[in-house]
Every structure is written in structure tokens, then in C-alpha cells.
C-alpha positions in Angstrom: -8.1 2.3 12.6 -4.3 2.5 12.4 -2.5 0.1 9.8 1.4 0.2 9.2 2.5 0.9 5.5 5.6 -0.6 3.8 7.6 0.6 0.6 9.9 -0.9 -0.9 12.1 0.1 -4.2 10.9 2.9 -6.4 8.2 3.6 -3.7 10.2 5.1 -1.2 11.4 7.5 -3.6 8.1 8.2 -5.2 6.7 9.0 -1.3 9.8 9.6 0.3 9.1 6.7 3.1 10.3 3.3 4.3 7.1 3.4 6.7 4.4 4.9 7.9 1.5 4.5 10.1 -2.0 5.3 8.3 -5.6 5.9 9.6 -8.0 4.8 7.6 -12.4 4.1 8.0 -13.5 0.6 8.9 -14.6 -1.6 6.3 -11.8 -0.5 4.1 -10.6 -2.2 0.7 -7.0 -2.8 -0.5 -8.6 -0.4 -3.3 -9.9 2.2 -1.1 -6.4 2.1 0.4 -5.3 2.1 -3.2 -6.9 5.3 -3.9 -6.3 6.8 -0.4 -2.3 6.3 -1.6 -2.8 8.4 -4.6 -4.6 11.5 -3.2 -1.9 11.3 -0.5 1.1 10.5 -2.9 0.2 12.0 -6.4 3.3 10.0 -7.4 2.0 6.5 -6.9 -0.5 6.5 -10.2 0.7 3.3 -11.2 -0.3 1.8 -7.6 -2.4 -0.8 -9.6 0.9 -1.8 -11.4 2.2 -2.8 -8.1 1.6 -5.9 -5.8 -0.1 -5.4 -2.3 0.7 -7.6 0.0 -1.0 -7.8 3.9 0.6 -9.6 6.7 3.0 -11.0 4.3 0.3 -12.3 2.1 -0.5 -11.0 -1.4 -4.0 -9.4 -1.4 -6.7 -8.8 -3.8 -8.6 -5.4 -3.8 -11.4 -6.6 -2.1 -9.8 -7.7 0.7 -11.0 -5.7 3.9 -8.1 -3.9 6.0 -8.2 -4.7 9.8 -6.9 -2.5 12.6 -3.0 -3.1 13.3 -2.7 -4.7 9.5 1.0 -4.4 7.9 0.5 -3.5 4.3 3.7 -4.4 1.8 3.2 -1.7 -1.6 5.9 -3.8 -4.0 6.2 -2.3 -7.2 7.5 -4.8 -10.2 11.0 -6.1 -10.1 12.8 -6.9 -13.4 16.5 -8.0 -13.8 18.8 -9.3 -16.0 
């Protein structure tokens, strides 16, 4: 199934993307995808750091991908 993959701040630099479509298995988990991330973007080790939000919701890591999903990767923000 094809989802579409957001980064936004330090992880466009760490995979060099904005977007990106991304096949992945049926019955997948926000941690599968999780771990998918880091084989594909050694870069991205401190995925579980960052928030993962689907169709503009925040996500656990058991929830189950669908076909056509948009998947957010925010990593922290601070500020001052």
C-alpha cells in the first residue's frame, strides 16, 4: 500500500525530503513504519524522540497504517 510521508524541521535535513511516497505491507504499525524509517534513513535514530502524527492526528505505535494515509514525522520543537 502507498502512504505519503511528511518532514518537517531537522528531518528534512537528516533524510534530505519534504515528501515522499512510501510502500509499505498491510497491517502495518506506526512502529513498523518507525523502523522501516531507520533502515531507510540511518539518520533518523531518534525517530522515537519525535511525534508521529496520521491525517493530522497524533498516533500511537500501534496504530495500523491504511492505504493513501498522510504520515506527519515532527521532531521536538524548543524555543526561547
Amino acid at each position: 500500500m502507498k502512504i505519503q510521508l511528511l518532514f518537517f524541521g531537522i528531518t528534512t535535513d537528516l533524510t534530505g525530503k519534504t515528501s515522499q511516497t512510501f510502500e509499505m505491507q498491510e497491517n502495518t504499525s506506526i512502529k513498523d513504519l518507525k523502523n522501516k524509517l531507520i533502515s531507510e534513513y540511518p539518520n533518523l535514530t531518534n525517530i522515537n524522540e519525535f511525534a508521529i502524527a496520521v491525517n493530522e492526528e497524533y498516533a500511537n505505535e500501534d496504530l495500523k497504517i491504511k492505504e493513501g494515509d498522510i504520515i506527519a514525522i515532527i521532531p521536538p520543537v524548543s524555543g526561547g
